[in-house]
Each structure stands twice: as structure tokens, then as C-alpha cells.
N, C-alpha and C positions, 0 to 999 in steps of 0.2 A: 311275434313270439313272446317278448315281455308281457303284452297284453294277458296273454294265453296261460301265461304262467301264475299272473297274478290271479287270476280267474280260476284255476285249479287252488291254488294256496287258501282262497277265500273259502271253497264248497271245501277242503280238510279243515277247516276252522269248525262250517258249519256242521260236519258230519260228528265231531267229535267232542260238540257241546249237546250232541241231542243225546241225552240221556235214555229217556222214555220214550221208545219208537213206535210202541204198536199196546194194545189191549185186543186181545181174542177170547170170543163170548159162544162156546157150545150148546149154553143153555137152551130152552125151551118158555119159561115163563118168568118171570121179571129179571127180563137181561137189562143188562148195560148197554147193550147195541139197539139199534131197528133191530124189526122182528126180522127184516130179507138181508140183514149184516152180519156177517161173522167175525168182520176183525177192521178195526180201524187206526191205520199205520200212517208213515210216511213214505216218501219218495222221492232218491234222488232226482227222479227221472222227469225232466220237464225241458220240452220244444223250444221254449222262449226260455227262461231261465235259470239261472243254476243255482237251486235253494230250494227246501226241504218242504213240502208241501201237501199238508194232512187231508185224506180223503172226507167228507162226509163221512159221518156216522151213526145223526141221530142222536148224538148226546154234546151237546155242547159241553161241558165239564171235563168233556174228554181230548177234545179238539184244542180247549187252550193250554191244557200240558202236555203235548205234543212236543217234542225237540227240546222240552224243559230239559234242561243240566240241575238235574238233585241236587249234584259234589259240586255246583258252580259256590263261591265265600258266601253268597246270600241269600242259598239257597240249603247246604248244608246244614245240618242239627234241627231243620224244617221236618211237616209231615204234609202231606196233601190227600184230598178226596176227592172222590169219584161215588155218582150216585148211581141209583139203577134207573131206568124211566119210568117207575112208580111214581116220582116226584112231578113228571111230566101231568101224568095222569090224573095226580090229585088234583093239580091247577086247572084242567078242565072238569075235572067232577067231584066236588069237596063232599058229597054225601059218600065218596069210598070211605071204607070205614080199615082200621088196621084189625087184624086176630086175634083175641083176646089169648092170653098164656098159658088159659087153662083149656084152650079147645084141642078137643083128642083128634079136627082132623084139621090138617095145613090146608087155611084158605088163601094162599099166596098172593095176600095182599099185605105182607109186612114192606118196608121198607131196607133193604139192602147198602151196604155202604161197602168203599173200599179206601183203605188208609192204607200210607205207601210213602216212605223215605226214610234219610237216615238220621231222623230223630231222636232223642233221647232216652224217649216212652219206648220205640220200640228198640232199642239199643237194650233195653231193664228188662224186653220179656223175656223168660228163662229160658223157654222153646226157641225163640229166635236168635239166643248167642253163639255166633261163631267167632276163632279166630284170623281174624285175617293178615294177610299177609302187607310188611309194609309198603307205604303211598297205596293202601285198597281200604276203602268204606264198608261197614256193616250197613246194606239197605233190609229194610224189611217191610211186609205187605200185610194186613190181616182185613180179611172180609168177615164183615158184621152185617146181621140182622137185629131189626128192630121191630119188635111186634107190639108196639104201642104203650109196653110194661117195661121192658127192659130189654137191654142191649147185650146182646151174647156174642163173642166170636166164633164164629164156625169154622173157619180155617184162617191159615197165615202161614209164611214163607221167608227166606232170607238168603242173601244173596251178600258174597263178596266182590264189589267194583272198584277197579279206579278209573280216576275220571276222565279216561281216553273212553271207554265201555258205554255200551248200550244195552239196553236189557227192555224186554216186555212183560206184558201181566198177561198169564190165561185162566180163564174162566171156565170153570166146569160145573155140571150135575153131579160129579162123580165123587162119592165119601170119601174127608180127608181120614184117615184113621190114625192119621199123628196125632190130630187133636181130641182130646179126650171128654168126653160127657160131663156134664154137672148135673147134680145132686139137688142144685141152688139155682132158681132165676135171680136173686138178691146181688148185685155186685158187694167185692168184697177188699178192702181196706187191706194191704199187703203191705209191707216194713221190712226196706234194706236194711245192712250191711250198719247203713249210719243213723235208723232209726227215723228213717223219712218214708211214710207211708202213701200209698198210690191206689188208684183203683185199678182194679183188677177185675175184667169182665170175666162173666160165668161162661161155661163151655156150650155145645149144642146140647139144647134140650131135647124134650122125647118128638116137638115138631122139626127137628131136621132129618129125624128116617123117612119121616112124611113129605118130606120138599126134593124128593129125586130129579125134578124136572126145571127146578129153580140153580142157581147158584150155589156151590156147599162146598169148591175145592177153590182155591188161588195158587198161583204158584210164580216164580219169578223165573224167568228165560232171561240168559244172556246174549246177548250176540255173538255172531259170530266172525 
């Protein structure tokens, strides 16, 4: 019975350091997942033993922040990434070329990124500040493309956690329309409060009405 108990005690230690449980990828053309994967989580559920255990997914990047605790002390005020398998693809074919900025049509060979914690950077983006409630973190998410020129965000998300919480990332085709268009592929030098300036990535260009079938929404899920 002791045994038993300490054995349950241990899987609520590990339930409730895993922070980032799952990424789920609807896309069609430069996913994060395999192309035959929709979502790559964990699970308590294991015959032999009791400890949280991330599926395959095709993206290693994704696999080793799995059960990562964000709000863990040395992880906190962190941000982490997540690539699309473009990066995969360039290592086997280094003549893919990325889209140049001025092409009128999306050749969906940019590179994709996702940035995601409770960092500081994204603590300052304006879109992403909430107030939360006390012992809860401001996490936040923002997926970027990269078309060889420069680095736009296309969407981004944020969430209130404490760090009992677990939360996932999902991935869509589908237009954020919180985020707003830019004018500018040029990032742009921006100055707080105390006169400490930061860059500031440009919004989607006229190639994300073009990328329906790529990445273009994030969003943060809690658990439940």
C-alpha cells in the first residue's frame, strides 16, 4: 500500500511539472509535424511505467520540450523554439532556395518558427499583455516567418498559467485577424516607458493572404 502510494505521489509530481503537453498542427504545407501527424503530446498512459511519455512526431525540437515546466525557477523569464520541418528539408537539399519578399506569389518554401514562454520579450509585446491573477504567469506564443529578407510575425497568443497548469500550442491555416498587416518588411526599433528600445517585427505581408495552406494562426490551450 505504501509502495502504491508513493507511486501515485511521484506520477502527481510528474503531471504537474509538464507544462507543455501537446503541439497540434492542421496545416497542409510546412507543418511542424510529419505530414501523416496531427498532434504530438503526451501520455500518462503506460503498461510498464508511470511517467509521461512523448509520441513521435517527426520533429525532434518538439519531442525535447515535451513535459518542460516553463514556470519551473530556471526556466521562467526563458523563451524556446520550435521549427517547421523546412529545416529538415534544407539538410537534405541545400539548393531549396527561401521566397524572395517581393514575390506576388507564396512559394512556401520560407521558414516558419514558433517562440513560446514567459519571457520578457514577450511579457513587452503590447498585443500580448494580460493581467493575471496572483501566483499565474503571463505565457506567450508568437509564430514567425522567415522568407530569407526578414522576419514578420504572423500571429501570436497568450495565456494566464500557474504552475500547477498545462497548456498546448495549436496550429492552423486559418487568418489571425488580431494581428494586423504591415506597411514595412524593415523591422522596427520601438522605446519603452524607460527609453530602452527593442525590435519590433513587421506584421504579415501581402504573402500571408497567399499561404492559406501553411501556418498563419497560433493560439495557446489550457488544460484541462
Amino acid at each position: 500500500m505504501k509502495k502504491t502510494v508513493i507511486s501515485l505521489m511521484m506520477m502527481h509530481c510528474l503531471i504537474i511539472q509538464s507544462q507543455f503537453v501537446g503541439l497540434y498542427d492542421s496545416t497542409s504545407h510546412n507543418r511542424f509535424l510529419g505530414n501523416a501527424i496531427s498532434m504530438c503530446s503526451v501520455t500518462g498512459n503506460s503498461s510498464s511505467k508511470n511517467y509521461l511519455k512523448p509520441y513521435e512526431c517527426g520533429n525532434n525540437s518538439i519531442i525535447e520540450l515535451l513535459n518542460l515546466n516553463i514556470l519551473a525557477p530556471g526556466f521562467v523569464g526563458k523563451q524556446f523554439y520550435i521549427f517547421n520541418n523546412f529545416i529538415d528539408a534544407m539538410s537534405k537539399d541545400p539548393s531549396l532556395a527561401l521566397a524572395p519578399a517581393t514575390s506576388t506569389k507564396f512559394s512556401g518554401s520560407g521558414v516558419f518558427m514558433i517562440l513560446f514562454g514567459a519571457s520578457v520579450y514577450l511579457e513587452d509585446v503590447p498585443e500580448l499583455k494580460k493581467t493575471c491573477s496572483t501566483g499565474q504567469f503571463l505565457v506567450g506564443a508568437q509564430l514567425k516567418y522567415n522568407d530569407g529578407n526578414s522576419l514578420a510575425c504572423w500571429s501570436q497568443d497568450s495565456i494566464c498559467l500557474a504552475p500547477t497548469d498545462t497548456f498546448a500550442i495549436e496550429v492552423s491555416g486559418d487568418a489571425d485577424t488580431t494581428v494586423h498587416a504591415s506597411s514595412s518588411s524593415d523591422e522596427t526599433l520601438v522605446k519603452d516607458a524607460q527609453g530602452i528600445a527593442s525590435i519590433q517585427d513587421p506584421g504579415p505581408l501581402e504573402n500571408y493572404q497567399q499561404a492559406g495552406g501553411s501556418p498563419r494562426k497560433i493560439r495557446l490551450v489550457k488544460g484541462k
